[in-house]
Backbone and ligand atoms as CSV (ligand in chain L), in Angstrom:
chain,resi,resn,atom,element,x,y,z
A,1,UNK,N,N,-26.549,176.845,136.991
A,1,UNK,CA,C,-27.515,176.482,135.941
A,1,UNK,C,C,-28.937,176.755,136.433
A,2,UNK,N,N,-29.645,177.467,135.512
A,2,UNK,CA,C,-31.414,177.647,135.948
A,2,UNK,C,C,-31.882,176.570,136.123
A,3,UNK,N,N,-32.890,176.868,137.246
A,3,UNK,CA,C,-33.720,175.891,137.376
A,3,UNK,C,C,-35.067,175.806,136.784
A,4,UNK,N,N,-35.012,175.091,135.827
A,4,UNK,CA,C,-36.336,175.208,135.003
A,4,UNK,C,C,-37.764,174.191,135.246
A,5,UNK,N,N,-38.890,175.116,135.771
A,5,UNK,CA,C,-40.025,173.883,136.029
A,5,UNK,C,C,-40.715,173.369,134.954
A,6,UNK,N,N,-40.874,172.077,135.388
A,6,UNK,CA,C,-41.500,171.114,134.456
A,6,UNK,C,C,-42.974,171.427,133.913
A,7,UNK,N,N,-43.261,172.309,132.884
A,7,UNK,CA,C,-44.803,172.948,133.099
A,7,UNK,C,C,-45.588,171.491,133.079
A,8,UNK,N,N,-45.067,170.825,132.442
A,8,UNK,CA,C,-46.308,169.316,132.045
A,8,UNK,C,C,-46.572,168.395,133.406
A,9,UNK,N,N,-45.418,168.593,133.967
A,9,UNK,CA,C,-45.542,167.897,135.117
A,9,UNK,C,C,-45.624,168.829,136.264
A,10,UNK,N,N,-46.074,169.567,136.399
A,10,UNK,CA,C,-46.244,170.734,137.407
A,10,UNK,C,C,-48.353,170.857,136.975
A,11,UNK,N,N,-48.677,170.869,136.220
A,11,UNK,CA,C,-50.069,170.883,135.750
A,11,UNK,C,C,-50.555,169.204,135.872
A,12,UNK,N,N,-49.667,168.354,135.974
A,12,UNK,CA,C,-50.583,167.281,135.846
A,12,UNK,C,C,-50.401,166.875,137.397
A,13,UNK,N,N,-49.343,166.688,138.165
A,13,UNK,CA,C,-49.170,166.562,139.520
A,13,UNK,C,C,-49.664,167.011,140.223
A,14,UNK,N,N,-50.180,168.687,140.273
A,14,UNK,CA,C,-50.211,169.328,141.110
A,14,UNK,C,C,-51.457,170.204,140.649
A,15,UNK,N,N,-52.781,170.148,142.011
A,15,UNK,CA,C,-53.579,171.332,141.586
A,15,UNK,C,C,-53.183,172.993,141.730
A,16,UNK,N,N,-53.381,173.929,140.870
A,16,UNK,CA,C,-52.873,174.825,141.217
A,16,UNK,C,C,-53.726,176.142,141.721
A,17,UNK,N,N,-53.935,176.854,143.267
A,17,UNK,CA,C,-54.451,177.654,143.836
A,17,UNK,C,C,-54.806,179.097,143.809
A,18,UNK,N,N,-55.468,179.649,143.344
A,18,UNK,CA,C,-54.649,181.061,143.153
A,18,UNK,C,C,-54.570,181.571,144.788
A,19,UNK,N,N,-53.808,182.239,144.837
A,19,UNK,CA,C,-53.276,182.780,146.336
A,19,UNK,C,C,-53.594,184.188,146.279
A,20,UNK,N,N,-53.135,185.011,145.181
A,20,UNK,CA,C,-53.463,186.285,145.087
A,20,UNK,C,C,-52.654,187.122,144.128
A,21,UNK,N,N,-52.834,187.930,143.698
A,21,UNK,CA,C,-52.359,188.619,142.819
A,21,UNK,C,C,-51.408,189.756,142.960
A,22,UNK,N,N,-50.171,189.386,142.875
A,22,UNK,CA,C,-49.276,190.756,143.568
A,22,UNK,C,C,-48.864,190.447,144.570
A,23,UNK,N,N,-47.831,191.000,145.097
A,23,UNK,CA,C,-47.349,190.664,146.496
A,23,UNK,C,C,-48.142,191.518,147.404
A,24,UNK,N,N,-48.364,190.560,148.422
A,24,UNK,CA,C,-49.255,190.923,149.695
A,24,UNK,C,C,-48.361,191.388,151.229
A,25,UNK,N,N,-48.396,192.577,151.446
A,25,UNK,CA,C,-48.004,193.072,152.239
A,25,UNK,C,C,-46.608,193.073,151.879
A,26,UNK,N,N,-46.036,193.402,150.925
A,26,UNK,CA,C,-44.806,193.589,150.354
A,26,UNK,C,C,-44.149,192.231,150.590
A,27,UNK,N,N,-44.639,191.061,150.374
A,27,UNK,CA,C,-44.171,189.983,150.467
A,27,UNK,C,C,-44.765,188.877,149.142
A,28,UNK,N,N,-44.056,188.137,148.656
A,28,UNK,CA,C,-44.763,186.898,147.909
A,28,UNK,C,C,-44.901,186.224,148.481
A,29,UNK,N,N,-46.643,185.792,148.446
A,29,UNK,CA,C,-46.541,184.444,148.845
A,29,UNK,C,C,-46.875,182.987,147.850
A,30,UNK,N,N,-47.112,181.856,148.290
A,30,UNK,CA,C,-47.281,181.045,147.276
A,30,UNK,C,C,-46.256,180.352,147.056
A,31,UNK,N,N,-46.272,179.183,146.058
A,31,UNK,CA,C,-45.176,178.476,145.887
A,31,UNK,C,C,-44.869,178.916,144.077
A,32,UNK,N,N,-45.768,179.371,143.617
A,32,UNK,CA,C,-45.169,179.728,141.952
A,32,UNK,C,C,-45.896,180.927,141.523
A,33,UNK,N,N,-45.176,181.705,140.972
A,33,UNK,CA,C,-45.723,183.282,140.146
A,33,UNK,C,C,-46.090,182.565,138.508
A,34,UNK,N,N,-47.347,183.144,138.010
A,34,UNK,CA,C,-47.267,183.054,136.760
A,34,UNK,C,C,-47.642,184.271,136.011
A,35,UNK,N,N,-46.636,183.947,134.976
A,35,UNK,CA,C,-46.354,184.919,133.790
A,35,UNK,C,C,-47.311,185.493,132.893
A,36,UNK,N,N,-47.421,186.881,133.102
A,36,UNK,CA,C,-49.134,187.591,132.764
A,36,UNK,C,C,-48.592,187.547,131.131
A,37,UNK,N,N,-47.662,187.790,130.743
A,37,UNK,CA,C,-46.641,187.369,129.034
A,37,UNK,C,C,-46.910,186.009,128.600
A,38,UNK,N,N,-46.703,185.308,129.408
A,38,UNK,CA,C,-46.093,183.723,128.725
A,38,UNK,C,C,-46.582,182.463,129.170
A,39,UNK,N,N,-47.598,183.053,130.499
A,39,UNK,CA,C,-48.409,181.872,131.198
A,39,UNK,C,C,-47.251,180.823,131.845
A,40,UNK,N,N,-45.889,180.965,132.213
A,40,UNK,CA,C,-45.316,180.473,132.638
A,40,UNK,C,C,-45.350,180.261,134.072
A,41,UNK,N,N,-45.500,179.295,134.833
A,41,UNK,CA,C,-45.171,179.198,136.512
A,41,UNK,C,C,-44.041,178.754,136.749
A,42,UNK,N,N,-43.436,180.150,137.708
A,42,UNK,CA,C,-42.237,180.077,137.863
A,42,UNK,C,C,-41.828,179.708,139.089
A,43,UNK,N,N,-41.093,179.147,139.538
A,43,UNK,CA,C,-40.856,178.037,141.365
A,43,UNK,C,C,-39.918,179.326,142.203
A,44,UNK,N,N,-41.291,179.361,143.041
A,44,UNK,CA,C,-40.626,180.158,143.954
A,44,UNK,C,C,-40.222,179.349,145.123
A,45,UNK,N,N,-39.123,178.927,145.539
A,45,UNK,CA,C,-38.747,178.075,147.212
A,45,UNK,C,C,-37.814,177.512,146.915
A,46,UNK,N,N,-37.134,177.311,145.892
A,46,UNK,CA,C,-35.754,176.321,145.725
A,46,UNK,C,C,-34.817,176.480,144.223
A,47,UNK,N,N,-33.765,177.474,144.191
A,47,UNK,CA,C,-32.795,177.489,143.545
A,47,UNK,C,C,-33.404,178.529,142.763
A,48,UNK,N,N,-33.222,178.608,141.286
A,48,UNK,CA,C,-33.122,179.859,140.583
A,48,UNK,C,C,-34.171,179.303,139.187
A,49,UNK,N,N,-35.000,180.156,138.894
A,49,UNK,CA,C,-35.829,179.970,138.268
A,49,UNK,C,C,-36.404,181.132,136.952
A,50,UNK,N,N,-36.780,180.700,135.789
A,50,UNK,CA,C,-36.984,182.074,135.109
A,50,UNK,C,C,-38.080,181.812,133.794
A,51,UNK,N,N,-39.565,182.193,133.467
A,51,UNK,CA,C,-39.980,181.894,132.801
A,51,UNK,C,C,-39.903,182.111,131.249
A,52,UNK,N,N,-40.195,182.049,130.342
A,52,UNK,CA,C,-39.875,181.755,128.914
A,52,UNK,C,C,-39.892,182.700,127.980
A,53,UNK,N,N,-40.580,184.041,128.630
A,53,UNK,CA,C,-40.193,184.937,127.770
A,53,UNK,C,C,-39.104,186.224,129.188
A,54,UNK,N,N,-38.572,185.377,129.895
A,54,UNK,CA,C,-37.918,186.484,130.611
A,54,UNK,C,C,-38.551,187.206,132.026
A,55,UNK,N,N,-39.604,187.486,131.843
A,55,UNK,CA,C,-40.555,188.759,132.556
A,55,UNK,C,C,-40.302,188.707,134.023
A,56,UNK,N,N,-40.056,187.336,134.612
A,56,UNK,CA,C,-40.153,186.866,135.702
A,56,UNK,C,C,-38.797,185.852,136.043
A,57,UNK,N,N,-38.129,186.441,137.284
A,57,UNK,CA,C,-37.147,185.462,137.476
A,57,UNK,C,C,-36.810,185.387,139.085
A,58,UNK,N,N,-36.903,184.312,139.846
A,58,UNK,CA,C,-36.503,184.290,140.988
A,58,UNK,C,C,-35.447,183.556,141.426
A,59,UNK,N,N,-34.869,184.188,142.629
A,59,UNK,CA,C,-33.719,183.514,142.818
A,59,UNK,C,C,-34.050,183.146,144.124
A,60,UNK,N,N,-34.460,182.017,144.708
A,60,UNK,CA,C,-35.026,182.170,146.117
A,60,UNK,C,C,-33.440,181.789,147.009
A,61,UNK,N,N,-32.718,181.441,146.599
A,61,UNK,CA,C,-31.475,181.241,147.221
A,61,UNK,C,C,-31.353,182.816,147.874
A,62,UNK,N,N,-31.094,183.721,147.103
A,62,UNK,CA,C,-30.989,184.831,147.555
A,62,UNK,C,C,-32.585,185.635,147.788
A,63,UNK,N,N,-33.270,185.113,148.024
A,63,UNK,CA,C,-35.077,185.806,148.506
A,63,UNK,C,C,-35.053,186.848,147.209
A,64,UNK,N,N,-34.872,186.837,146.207
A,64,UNK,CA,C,-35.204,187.646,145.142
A,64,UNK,C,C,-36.181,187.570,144.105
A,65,UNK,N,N,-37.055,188.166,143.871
A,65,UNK,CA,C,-38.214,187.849,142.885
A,65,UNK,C,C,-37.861,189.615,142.498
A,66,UNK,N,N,-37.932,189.297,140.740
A,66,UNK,CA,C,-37.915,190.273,139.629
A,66,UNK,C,C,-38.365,190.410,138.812
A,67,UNK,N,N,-39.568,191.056,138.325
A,67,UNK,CA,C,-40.360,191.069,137.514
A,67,UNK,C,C,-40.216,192.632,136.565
A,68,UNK,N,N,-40.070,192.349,135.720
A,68,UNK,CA,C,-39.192,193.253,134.665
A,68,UNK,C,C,-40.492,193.940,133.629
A,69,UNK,N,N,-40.841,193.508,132.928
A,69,UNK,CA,C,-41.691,194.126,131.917
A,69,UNK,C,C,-43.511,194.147,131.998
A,70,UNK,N,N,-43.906,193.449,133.317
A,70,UNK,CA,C,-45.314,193.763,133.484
A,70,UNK,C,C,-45.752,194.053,135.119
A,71,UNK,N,N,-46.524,194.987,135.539
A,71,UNK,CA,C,-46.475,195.634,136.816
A,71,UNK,C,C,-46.697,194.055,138.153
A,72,UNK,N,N,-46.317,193.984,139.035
A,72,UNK,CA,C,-46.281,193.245,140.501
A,72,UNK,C,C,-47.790,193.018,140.908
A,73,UNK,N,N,-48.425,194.116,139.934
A,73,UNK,CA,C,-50.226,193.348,140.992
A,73,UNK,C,C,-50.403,192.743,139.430
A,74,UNK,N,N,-50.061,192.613,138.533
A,74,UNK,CA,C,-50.605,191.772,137.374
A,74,UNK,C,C,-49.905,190.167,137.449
A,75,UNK,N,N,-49.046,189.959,138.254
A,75,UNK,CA,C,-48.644,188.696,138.426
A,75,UNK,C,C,-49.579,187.963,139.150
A,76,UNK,N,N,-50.207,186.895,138.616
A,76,UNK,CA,C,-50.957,186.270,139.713
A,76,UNK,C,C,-50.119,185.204,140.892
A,77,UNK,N,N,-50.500,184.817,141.586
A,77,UNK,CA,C,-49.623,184.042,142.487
A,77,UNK,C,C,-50.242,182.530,143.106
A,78,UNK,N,N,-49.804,181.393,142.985
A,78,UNK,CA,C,-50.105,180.320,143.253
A,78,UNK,C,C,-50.033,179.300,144.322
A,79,UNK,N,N,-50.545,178.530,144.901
A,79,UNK,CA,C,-49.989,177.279,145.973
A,79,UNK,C,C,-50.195,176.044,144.932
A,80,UNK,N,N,-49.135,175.204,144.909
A,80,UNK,CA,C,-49.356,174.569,144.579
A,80,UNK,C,C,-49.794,172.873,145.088
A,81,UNK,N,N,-50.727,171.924,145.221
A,81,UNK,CA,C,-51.111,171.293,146.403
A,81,UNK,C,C,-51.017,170.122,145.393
A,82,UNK,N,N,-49.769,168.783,145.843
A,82,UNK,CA,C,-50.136,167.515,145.192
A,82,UNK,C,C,-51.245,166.926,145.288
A,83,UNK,N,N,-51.788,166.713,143.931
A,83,UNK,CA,C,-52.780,165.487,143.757
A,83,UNK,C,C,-52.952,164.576,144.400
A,84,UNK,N,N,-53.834,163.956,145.197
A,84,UNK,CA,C,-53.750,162.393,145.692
A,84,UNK,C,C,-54.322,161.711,145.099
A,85,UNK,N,N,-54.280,160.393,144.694
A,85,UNK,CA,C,-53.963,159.135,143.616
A,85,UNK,C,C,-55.932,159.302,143.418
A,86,UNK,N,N,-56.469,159.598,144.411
A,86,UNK,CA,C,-57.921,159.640,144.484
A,86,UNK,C,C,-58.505,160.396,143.598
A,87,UNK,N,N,-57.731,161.459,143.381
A,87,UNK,CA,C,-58.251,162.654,141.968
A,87,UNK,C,C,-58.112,162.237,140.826
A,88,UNK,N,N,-57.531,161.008,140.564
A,88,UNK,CA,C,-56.876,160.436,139.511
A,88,UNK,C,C,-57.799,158.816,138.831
A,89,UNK,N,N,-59.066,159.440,138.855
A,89,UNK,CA,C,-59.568,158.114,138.458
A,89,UNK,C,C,-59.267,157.230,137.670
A,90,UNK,N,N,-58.828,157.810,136.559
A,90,UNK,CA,C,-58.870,157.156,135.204
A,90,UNK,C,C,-57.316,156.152,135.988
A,91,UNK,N,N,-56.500,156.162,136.361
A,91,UNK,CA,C,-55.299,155.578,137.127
A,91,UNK,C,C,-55.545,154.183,138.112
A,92,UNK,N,N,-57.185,154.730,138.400
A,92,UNK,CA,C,-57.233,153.542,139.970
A,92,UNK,C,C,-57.719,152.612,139.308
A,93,UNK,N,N,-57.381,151.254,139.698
A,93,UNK,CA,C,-58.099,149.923,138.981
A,93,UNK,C,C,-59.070,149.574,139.569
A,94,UNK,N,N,-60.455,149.317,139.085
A,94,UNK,CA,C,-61.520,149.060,139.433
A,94,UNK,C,C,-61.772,147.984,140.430
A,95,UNK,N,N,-60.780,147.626,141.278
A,95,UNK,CA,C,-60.914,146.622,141.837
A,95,UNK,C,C,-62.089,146.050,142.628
A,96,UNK,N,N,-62.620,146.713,143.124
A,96,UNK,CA,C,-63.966,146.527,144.338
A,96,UNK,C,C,-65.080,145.620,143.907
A,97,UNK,N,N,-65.460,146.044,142.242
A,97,UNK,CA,C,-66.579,145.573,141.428
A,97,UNK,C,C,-66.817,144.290,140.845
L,1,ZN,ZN,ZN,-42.899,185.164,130.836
């Protein structure tokens, strides 16, 4: 079964980096490709993954990234870095005041 990322909770958890565009030195790096079609970020590092109109699908089980209908330097490429509770004002209770 695909592994499908949570876009809502992948954008609200997590800031997202750009790393670079295209694979660098014939390698991806980053933790998610997004979809120059569909704006989808797709999880590159754990199980099988594929964004919403297709374009992009990785299988990192098997180190495979496939990008089908738009060229490898138009993919941009991401890190994705959890939030800490500190970025999250509206969350912290005013306690101090
Ligand atoms: Zn797509």
């Amino acid at each position: 079964m695909p592994h499908i990322t949570n876009q809502e909770k992948l954008k609200r958890d997590f800031q997202l980096r750009l790393v670079s565009k295209g694979p660098k030195a014939g390698a991806w790096r980053g933790h998610y490709l997004k979809c120059p079609v569909c704006g989808y970020f797709v999880l590159k590092g754990a199980g099988y993954d594929e964004c919403a109109c297709g374009n992009i699908s990785i299988d990192s089980d098997m180190l495979r990234v496939s990008v089908q209908r738009t060229p490898e330097s138009e993919v941009k490429v991401y890190d994705a870095i959890k939030r800490s509770d500190k970025e999250k004002p509206c969350d912290a209770p005013d306690a101090e005041r």
